[in-house]
Structure formats: C-alpha cells, structure tokens
N, C-alpha and C positions, 0 to 999 in steps of 0.2 A: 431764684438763683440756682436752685437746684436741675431746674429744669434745663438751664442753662450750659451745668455743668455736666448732665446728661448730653444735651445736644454737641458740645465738642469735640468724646471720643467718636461719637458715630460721622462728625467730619471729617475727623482723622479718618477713621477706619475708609470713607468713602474715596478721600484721596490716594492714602494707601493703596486701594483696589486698581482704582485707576493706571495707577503709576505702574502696577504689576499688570495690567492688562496692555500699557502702552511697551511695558519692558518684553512681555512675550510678543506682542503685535513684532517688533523690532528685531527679536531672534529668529521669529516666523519667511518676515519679509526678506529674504536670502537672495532675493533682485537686487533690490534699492542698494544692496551692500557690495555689490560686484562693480568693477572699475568700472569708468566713462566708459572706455572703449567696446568694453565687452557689451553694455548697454546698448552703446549706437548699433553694435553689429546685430543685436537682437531686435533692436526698433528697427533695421534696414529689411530685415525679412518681411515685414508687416506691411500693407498697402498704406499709400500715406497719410489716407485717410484716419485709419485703425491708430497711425501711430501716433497722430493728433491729438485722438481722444484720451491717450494715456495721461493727458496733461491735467485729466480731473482727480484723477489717484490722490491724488498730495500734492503738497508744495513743493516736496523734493522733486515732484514729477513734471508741475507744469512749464518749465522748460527745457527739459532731455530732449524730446523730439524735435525741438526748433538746431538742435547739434549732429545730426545725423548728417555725414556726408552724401548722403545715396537719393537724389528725390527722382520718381520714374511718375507719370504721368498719360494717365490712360483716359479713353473718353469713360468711360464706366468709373471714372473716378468720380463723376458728380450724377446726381440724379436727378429727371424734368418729371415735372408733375402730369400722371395720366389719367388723372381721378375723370377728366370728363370723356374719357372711351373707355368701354366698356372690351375686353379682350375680342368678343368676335367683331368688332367693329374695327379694329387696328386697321384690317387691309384694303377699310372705305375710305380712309383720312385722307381727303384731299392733296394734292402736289403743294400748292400755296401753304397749308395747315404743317404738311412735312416738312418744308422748308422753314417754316416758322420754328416748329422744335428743332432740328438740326442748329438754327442759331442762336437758339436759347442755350443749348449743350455746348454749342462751343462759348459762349458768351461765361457762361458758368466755368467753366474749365480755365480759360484766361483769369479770369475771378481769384479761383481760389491758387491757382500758381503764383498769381501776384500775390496773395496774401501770407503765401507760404514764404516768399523770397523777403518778402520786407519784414518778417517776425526771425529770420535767419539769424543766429549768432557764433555760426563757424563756417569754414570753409564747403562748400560745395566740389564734389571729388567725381562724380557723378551724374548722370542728368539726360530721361527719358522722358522724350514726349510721344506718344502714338495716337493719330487719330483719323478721321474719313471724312471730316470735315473741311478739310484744311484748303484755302484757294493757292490759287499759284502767286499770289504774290500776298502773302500775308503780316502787316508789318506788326500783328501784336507777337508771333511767332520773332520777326525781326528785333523789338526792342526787349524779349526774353533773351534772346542769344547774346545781343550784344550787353547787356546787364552784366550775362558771365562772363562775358569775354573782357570785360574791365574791373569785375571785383571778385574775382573769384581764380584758384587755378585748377581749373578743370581739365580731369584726365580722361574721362571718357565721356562720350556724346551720341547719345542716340536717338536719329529722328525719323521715323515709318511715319508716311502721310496717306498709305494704304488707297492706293488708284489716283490720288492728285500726283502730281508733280511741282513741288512747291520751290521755289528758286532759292537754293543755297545762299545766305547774305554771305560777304565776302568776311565778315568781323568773326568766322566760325574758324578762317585759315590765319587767322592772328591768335589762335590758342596754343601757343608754343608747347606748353605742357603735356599735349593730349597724347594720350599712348594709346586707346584706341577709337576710333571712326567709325561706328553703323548707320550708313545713307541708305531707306529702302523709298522709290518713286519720290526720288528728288530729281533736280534738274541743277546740274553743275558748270557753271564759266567761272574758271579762272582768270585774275587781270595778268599782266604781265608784272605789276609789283609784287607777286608771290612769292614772298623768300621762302618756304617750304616747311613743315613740319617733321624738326627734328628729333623730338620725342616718339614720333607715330611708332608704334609696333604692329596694332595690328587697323587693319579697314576692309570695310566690306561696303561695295556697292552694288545694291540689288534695287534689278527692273528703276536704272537708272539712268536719267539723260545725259552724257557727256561726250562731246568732241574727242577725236584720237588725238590730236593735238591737245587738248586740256589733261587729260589722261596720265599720257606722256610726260606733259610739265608735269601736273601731281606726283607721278610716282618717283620722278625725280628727284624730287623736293623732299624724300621720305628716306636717306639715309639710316632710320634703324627699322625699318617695315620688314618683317617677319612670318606674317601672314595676309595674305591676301583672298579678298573670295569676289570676286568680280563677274557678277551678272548681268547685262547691257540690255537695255530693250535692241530686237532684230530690228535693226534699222543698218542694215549692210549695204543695201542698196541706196539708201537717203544719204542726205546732207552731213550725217554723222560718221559713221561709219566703224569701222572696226582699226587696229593698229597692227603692224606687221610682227611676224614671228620676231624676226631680227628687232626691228623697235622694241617690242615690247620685251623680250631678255634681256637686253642691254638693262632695263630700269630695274630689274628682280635678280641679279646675280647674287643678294644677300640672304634671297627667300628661302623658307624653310615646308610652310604648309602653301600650297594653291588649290585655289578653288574654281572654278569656272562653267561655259554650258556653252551648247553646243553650236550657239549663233557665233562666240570668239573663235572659234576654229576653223570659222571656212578662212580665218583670214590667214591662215598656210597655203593655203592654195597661191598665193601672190609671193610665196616666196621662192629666191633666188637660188639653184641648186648649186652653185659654184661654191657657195660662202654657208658657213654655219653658223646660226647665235651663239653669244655666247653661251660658257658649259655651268650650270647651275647646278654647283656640288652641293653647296648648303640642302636644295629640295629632298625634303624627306615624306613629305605627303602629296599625293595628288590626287583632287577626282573632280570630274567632271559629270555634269550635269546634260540631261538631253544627248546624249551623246549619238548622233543621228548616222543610220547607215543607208540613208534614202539619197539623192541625188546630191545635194551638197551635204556631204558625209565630214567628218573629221579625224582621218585615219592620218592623213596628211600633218595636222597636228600633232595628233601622238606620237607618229612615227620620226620628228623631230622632238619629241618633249622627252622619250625614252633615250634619244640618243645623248643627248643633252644634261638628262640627270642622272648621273651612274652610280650616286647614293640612296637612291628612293627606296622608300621601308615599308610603305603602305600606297597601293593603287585603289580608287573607289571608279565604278563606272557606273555611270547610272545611265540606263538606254532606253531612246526615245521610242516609245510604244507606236506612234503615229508619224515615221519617217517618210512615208512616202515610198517606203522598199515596194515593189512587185517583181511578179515574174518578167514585165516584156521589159523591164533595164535590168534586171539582176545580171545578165551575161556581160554587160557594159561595166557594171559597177566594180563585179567580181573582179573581172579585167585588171581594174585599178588599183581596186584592192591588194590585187598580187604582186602588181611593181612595184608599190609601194611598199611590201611585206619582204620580195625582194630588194630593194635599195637600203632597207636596214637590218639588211639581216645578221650584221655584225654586232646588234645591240647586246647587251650583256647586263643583267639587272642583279645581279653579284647580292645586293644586301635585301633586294624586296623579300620580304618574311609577311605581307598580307595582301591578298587581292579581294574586294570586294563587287561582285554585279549583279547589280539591282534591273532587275522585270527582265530577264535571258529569257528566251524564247528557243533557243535551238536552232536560229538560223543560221545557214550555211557561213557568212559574213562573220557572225558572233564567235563560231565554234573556232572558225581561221585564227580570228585575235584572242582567242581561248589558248590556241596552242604556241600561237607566238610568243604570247607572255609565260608561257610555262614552263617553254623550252628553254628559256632563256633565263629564270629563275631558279639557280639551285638551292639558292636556301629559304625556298616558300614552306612558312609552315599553316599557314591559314588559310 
C-alpha cells in the first residue's frame, strides 16, 4: 500500500507536467489562435501542395487548408518517378517513353485537383490552372470548369495551357460572378446565347484565338471591364482577323488601364478619316507591346489612341527590335510617319506625368515620336 501511495503523487506530478507543457505548447502556438480568415490568407501563400500537409499539425489543422479560397494549379504540382534515368540519360528518352510521362503528369494533376475539390468545405474565390500538356479539346479540364461554374462563385479564373490552344467551354461565360479573366493560348467562340459578364473588371487575352466578331460580342457583354490587356495571335491576314479602331472603342469607352501589341494596330490603318472613335476619357494607362516601325508600323494607332484619350497618366512603349526597318524603305515610312505626326498635331496629353520606352535604339522614327509626346506633355515628370 505504501508503494501505492507513493506511486499516485508521482501521477499527479506526471499529469501536472503535461498539462503545463500542453498549456505553454498553446501560448507558444500564436497561429492556431489567429482568426479563420487571416489563416486562409496565410495558407493561400503556400503552394497547394505545402498547404495540404499542414493538415498533420493537429486536429485543429487537419481541415484549414480544405477552407482556403485561393486553389492555383501548376504542372510541377505533382511529381513522376525518374528513378529509371539516370540524369545524363534524360536527352536519350525516347518520343513514345516522353509521351508516356507527359500523360502520367497530367493524369496525376487531374488526380489530385479532383481530390482537392471533393475534400472542399468553403467556397472557391479563386482558381488556377497552368500546364504544357493540355490538348485542344480536353474535357477533364471541361468537367473541372463546369464543377465551378455550378457550386461555386468564383471571381477570378486563370487558365495558361502554355502553346496549346485549348477550346474555352462555353459554362466559363455562365460565371456571373467573375471580376477577373486570365486566357493565355486559349481558343475562344462565343454562341450567340451569351448574355455577358457583368461582374468582369478586369481580362486579359494572351497569344489567343478569337474572332473580331466574338471579340466585340465579349467586350460588350462586359459593362464594368476596367482593364484590359489584349494580345492576339498575328493572324491579320487569316480568317480571324483584327477589329476596327472605331469597333473596338465603342466596346472600351469605360476603360481605364490598356494593354496591347503591335499585330492590333495595323488594324488603324482600315480606319475611316471622316469619323472619330469614340473619346475614351476614363484611359489612364497605356502601353503597347512590339510596337513596330518596319512596314506595317502602328503610329496610325497611336496617333488615334492619343487623340482620343486626353486623360492618360502614364504611356509604356515597348518597341519591336526586329521590325523589318531598313534603309531602302525608311524614306517611304518616314514619309508616313510625318502625316501622320502632321494630322495630329493638335493632340494635347495635358495630364501624362509618365512615359516609359523599352529597347530605343535612337532611330530616326523613335526620336520623331520622342518629341511628339514631349511636346505635347506639359506635365511629364518621369
């Protein structure tokens, strides 16, 4: 009995300790104690992977990460097994063998997306997919979208299929909600039942296939769109084509930022000198991308785009290194150059305060639109 009676304070005691090691563990742990919200935003930093694993921490933990609104989706989010090559072997591996892995990785990646959406216990707010494998008509890509687009309200959607061109499902323009739009090497038809996206503020379409006609319906359909960065595969001369000055201002008289490159601007050249686009006061940025001073040039463009926004705060130009400029048309281009520098010489850029030009060279053409915007810019300070 005595022994007994020995053995109980040393239980105490044992419990005790415990209690004051779980009690400091609890003052320690300064995560666990911080609201949902701030959690999610810290678990949305982390790849999805990483924020998964948190789910071994504790019990407190093994479902935070299934409440994160933010899920983005990389190929490098799942890993194939290389164990049977050896590194300098990599660049022997057969085309068959390559293709083999390429559908293991994406086969994995469909996997664990599915597993991620059906362990879900809050809204999805969010939602990136990027990958190189992707075909052009992929319906496991198909029946993830449309998933969201029926249980979820999702505000933003991002999908890079990085050199495919993967066919936009039509259940992407049934997401009322979305405020913004990143398509990079998609391929876009709209039907005619497209009532439009009234939410949209911002979209961006890069090295993307679409109709000027589909285009034009879209941006229509986009009553609170804000930003736009719109990059078009050069297909001016194909079946596709580009959209007219005048068309395409009419759809942006709300815009504020534009982005574009230098294949949308030949399509000034088709416009009508009688009539002016509408005046796009809202625009406070703009730059353009490739901006070419070789044979089809886009001075024509700007020289409408200046007249047109007589709020703009910041110009970027980024010019194309590999224009096709030489000397035996420079005399022709210059020519052009100067009517055209002549026909607006009334522009007035009253509020620009930034010009940015990416890769000048000092050509003669560059130095022109150098001082056109200069002169015209009293209150640059950058």
């Amino acid at each position: 009995s005595a022994s007994v009676q020995q053995k109980q304070p040393e239980m105490k005691a044992k419990r005790l300790s415990r209690a004051r090691r779980l009690s400091r563990a609890r003052r320690l742990d300064i995560i666990t104690t911080l609201p949902q919200n701030i959690i999610e935003i810290i678990l949305c930093l982390l790849p999805i992977e990483e924020a998964a694993r948190t789910s071994i921490l504790s019990r407190e933990w093994r479902f935070k990460w299934t409440k994160i609104p933010k899920l983005v989706f990389h190929d490098d989010t799942v890993k194939i097994s290389t164990e049977k090559w050896h590194l300098s072997d990599r660049e022997e591996i057969s085309q068959l063998e390559s293709e083999r892995r390429d559908k293991e990785r994406k086969c994995k990646l469909f996997c664990a997306i599915h597993q991620v959406l059906l362990q879900r216990q809050g809204p999805i707010q969010e939602f990136t997919i990027s990958m190189y494998e992707a075909d052009e008509t992929c319906f496991e890509i198909d029946q993830i979208i449309l998933h969201l687009s029926r249980n979820h309200t999702l505000k933003r959607l991002t999908l890079n299929f990085c050199e495919f061109s993967y066919d936009i499902p039509l259940c992407v323009f049934s997401l009322h909600h979305l405020t913004d739009l990143y398509l990079e090497y998609c391929h876009v038809d709209l039907k005619p039942i497209f009532n439009g996206l009234p939410s949209l503020v911002h979209l961006t379409l890069k090295r993307t296939w679409i109709s000027s006609e589909t285009l034009l319906h879209l941006l229509s359909g986009c009553p609170s769109l804000k930003s736009l960065c719109v990059m078009l595969e050069n297909q001016v001369d194909g079946p596709i084509g580009n959209p007219s000055v005048m068309e395409l201002f009419k759809c942006l008289t709300q815009i504020e930022h534009l982005t574009t490159w230098g294949y949308i601007t030949t399509s000034a050249q088709d416009w009508v000198s009688g009539e002016f686009p509408p005046s796009l006061i809202n625009l406070k940025y703009f730059c353009i991308e490739e901006l070419c001073f070789g044979p089809s040039n886009g001075f024509a463009f700007l020289g409408v785009l200046f007249k047109c926004s007589p709020n703009l705060e910041k110009i970027k130009l980024e010019i194309e290194t590999e224009d096709g400029y030489d000397e035996i048309e420079s005399t022709e281009i210059e020519e052009e150059f100067s009517l055209i520098l002549e026909k607006y010489s009334d522009v007035w850029l009253e509020h620009l305060s930034e010009l940015e030009i990416l890769y000048y060279r000092n050509e003669k053409l560059e130095l022109d639109l150098l001082k056109f915007i200069l002169a015209r810019s009293p209150n640059l300070k950058k």
